[in-house]
N, C-alpha and C positions, 0 to 999 in steps of 0.2 A: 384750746389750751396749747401752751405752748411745750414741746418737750426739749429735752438737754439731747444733747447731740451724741451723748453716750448709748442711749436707748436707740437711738434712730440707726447709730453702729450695727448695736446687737441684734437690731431686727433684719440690718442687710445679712450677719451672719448666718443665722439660723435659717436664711433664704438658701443656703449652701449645706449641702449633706452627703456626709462621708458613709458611703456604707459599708458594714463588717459583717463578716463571718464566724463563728465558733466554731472550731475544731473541736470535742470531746465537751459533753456536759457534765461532768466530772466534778471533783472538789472544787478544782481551780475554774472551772471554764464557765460553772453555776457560781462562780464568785466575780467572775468576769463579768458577767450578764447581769448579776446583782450592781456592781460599780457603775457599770455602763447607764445603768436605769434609776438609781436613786441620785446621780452627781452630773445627772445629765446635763442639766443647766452650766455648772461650773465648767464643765467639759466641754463644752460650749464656748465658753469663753476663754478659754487656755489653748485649744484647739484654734479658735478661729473659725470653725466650723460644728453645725450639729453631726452630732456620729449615731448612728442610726444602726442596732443588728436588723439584718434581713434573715440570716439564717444560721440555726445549729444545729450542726450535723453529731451524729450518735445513734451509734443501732438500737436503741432502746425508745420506747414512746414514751410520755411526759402525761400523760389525762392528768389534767384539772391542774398545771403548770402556768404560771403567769404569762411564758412564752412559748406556749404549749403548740402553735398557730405556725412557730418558726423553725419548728424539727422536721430535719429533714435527714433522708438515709443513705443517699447518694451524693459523694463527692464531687462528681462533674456537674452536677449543677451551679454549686458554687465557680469552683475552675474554669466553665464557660460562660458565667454570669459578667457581665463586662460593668453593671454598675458597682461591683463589689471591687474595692479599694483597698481595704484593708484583711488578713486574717488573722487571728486570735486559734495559736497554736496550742491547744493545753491537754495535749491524746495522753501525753508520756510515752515512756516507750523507743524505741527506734523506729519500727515499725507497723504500721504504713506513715509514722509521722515525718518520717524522712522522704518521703515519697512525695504525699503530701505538698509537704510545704520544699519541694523540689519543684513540682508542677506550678504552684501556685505561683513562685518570685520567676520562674518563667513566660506565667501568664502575666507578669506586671503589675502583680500583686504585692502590697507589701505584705510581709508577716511578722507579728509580735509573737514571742514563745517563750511557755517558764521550760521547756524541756531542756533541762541540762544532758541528757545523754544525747542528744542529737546535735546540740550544738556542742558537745566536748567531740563524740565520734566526727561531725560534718561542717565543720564551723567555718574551716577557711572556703570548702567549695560552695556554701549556700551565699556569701559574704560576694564568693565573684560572682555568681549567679546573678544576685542583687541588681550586683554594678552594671553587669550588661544588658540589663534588662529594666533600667534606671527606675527602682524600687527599694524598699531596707529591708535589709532582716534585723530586728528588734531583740533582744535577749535579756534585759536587764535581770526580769526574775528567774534566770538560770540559776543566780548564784547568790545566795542569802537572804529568799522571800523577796520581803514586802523593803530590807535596808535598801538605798542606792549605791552600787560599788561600781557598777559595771559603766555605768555615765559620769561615775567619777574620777574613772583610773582614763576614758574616752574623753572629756570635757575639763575635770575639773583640773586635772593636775599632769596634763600636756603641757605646760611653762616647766615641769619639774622633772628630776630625773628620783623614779622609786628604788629603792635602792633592797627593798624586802616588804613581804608582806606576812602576815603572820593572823588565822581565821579559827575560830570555832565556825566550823562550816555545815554542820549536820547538828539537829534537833534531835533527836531519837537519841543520840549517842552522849548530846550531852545531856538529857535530862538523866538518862542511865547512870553516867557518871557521878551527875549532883545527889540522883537519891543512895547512891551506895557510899557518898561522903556523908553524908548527912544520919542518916539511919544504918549504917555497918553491914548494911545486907549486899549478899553476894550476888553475882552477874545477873548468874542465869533467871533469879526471884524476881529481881527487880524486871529483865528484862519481860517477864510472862505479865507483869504489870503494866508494862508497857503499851503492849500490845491489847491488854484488856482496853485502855484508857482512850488506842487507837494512833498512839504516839509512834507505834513499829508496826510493820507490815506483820503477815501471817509469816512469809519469808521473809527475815529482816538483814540479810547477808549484807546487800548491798550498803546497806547503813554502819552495821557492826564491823562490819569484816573492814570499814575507812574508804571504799571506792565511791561511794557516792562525794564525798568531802574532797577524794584524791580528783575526779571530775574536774571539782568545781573549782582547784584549786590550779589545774591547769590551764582553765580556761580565764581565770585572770593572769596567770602567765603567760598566755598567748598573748594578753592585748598588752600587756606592758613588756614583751621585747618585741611585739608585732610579728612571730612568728611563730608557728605550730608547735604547741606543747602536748606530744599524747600521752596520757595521764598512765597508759599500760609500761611507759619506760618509767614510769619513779616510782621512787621505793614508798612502801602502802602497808602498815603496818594498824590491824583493827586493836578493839577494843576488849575482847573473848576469855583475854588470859588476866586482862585486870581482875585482882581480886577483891576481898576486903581487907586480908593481910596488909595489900598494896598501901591500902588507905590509910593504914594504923602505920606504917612507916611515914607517910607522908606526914603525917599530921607530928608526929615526931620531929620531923626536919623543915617543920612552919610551911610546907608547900602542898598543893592542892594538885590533882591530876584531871587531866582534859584531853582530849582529843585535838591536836594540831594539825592545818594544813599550812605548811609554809613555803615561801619559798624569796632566794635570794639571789640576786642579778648583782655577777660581777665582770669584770674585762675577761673574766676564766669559763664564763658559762653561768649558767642556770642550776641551782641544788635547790630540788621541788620535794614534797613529800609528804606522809600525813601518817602521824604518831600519837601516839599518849608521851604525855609530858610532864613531869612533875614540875610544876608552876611555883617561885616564892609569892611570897603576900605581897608582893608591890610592882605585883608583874599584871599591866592593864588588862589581859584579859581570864583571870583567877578567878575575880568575882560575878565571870559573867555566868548564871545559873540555869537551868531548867532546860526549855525547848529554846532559850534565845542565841541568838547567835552575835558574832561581832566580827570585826575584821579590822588589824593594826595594822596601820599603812606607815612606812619608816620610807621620808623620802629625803633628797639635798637640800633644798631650800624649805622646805616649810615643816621640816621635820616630824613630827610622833602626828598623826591622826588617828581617830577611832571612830567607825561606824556601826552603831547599835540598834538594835531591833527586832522581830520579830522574824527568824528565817525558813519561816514556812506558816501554811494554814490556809484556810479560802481566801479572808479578804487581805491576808497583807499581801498574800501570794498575787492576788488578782490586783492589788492597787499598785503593782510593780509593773503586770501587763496592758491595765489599760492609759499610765504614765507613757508609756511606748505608743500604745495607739495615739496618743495626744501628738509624740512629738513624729510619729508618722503621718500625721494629718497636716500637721504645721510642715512638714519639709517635704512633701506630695510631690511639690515640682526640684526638688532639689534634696533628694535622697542622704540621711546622713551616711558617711565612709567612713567604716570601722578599718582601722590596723591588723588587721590579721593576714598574712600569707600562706602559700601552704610550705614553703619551704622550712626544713624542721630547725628549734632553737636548738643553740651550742646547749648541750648540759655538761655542767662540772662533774667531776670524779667523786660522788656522794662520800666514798671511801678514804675519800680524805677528810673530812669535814670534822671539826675537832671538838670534842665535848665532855662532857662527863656523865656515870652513870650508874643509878640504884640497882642493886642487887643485892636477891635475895636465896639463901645458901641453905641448904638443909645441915644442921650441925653434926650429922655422921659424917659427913662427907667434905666436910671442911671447916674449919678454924681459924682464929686469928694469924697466924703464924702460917695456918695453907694458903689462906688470900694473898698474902704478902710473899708467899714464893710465887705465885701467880701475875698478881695486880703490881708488888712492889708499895709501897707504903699508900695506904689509905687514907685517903682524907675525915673521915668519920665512920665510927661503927656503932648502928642501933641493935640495942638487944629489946624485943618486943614483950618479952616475959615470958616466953611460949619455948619449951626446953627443946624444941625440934629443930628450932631454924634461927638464924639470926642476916642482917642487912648489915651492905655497906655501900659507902660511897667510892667509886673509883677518883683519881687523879684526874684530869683533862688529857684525853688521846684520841686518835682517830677512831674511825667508824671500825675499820679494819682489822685495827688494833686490836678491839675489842672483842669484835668477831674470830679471831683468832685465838685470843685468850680463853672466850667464851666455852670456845670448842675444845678448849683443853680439858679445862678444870670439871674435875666433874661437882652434881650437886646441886649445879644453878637451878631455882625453882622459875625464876622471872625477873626481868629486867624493865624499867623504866628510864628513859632518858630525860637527862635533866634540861631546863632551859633558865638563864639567867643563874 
């Protein structure tokens, strides 16, 4: 019989086999190994090569694990294994994963990684490492799961200048958000639900408290000025103090509240950051709810993008790391080169940055007539029906300005900053 010349391709491929390693068998890295072995074939064909795990390292045994055969407890086996090609970084942590996969893009190894604290803390030196060691380091599901941002700020939109970017970048915080808009209930309720459901950690600081989001939002600032953004210089403001009060204001003034990472590139610097924000109804990322995430890309030429999806969990997480291994296998002899330095980006004066903003007063402590010897005329005042306290809207002023004002006046219960 005769066959088509496509078959007789795919069967030279499969003659060719990329071997990998897993770092941590974890959520992610049992999702990893999951992807790798059900999509093998299509992997296959995308790749240009079969991809094949050898080994997953993890202190813990697996009895009666489908890849129960390939645990293994010692790192330097992998590190001195010279057929292994690729690795699948998914410890978390800094540590040993920075170590790790130090040794590894050493040994000429590539490495795919969802660890966003390693590539926010280590990103421009594992990137040179890479280079001279003609290998990649991979990162895609650092920042938003399973969506594509990080190959698309690197591939897609290189013809373009970004001019802002603007992320619901954290699942915990915003599904927290969406059920205390939704059902009236307060932080801390929702949050213990959270954590039942397994959405928040037992410690969930990193999540609440906005560092995890602020990370991640620097690390696509790194790659769109191509220089180091450490996420410990911008302003990082959690989620703790939102109440349900908050919400009954918002929903007053048609706007919704969300957890922001953004940030904006001009000839003056870099203004990064990550807030709660009181969102109007037609602002693209309002309606985005639950554990999902989204990221609004505002550039010159192709102006408003939005990319949606899933920004955490096993398999979107892992369909993001083993996309990487694919495009690490296809570029084996010719390493992709990420824009990152380590020389640090200009940031703008955050203190300037001009805005407006909700605030909410305890009515001993001040009045219509006390705001206004304070703020100067008010754009709008909500009375909630609640005899203690009432909101209002400031004017457009600086960060500063406010901060200043802020400090004066007594009575402020909480503040949200507006956006649109």
């Amino acid at each position: 019989m005769l066959r088509c010349g496509v078959d007789i391709y795919y069967e030279k491929i499969e003659e060719n086999i990329m071997k990998a390693a897993i770092l941590g068998y974890g959520t992610v890295g049992s999702g990893v190994a999951e992807v790798l072995t059900a999509n093998s074939e299509l992997i296959c064909r995308n790749a240009h090569e079969t991809v094949e795990i050898k080994y997953i390292l993890d202190l813990r045994d697996f009895p009666g694990d489908v890849h129960e055969d390939k645990i293994i407890h010692d790192f330097e086996t992998i590190v001195n294994d010279p057929e292994i090609g690729i690795v699948c970084e998914t410890m978390g942590g800094d540590n040993p994963a920075y170590t790790f996969t130090k040794r590894c893009l050493e040994a000429g190894k590539s490495v795919c990684t969802s660890n966003k604290e390693v590539v926010a803390n280590h990103g421009p030196e594992l990137i040179q490492i890479a280079r001279e060691n003609n290998c990649g380091y991979y990162f895609e599901a650092s920042v938003g799961g399973g969506i594509p941002i990080i190959r698309v700020i690197n591939d897609c939109l290189t013809t373009d200048r970004i001019l802002s970017l603007a992320g619901i970048l954290n699942g915990t915080t915003n599904y927290i958000l969406t059920k205390m808009a939704k059902e009236g209930a307060d932080f801390e309720a929702v949050l213990k639900q959270a954590q039942e459901l397994g959405y928040a950690e037992k410690n969930p600081e990193a999540d609440v408290e906005g560092h995890d989001a602020c990370r991640k939002i620097a690390i696509l600032a790194s790659l769109v000025t191509g220089k180091n953004v450490d996420f410990k210089s911008l302003n990082c403001t959690g989620i703790t103090k939102i109440s349900s009060r908050d919400f009954m204001y918002a929903k007053k003034l048609g706007r919704s509240i969300k957890l922001l990472a953004t940030a904006d590139f001009s000839k003056d610097g870099l203004i990064a950051g990550v807030s709660p924000y009181m969102l109007p109804a037609e602002h693209p990322l309002n309606g985005i709810d639950g554990v999902f995430n989204a990221v609004f890309v505002h550039s010159e030429m192709l102006d408003d993008t939005m990319y949606y999806g899933r920004g955490a969990g096993k398999l979107p997480t892992a369909t993001a790391v083993v996309s990487d291994v694919v495009c690490a296998t296809k570029l084996a002899k010719c390493p992709e080169s990420i824009n990152w330095e380590a020389d640090d980006a200009k940031l703008a004066d955050f203190g300037q940055v001009e805005r407006q903003f909700f605030v909410r007063v305890k009515e001993s402590d001040g009045s219509e007539s006390n705001v206004k010897a304070f703020f100067g005329d008010v754009d709008h005042l909500v009375i909630d029906g609640v005899n203690d306290e009432f909101g209002f809207v400031t004017s457009k002023m600086t960060e500063a300005k406010f901060e200043e004002l802020r400090a004066k006046m007594p009575g402020i219960l909480n503040f949200v900053r507006l956006d649109g």
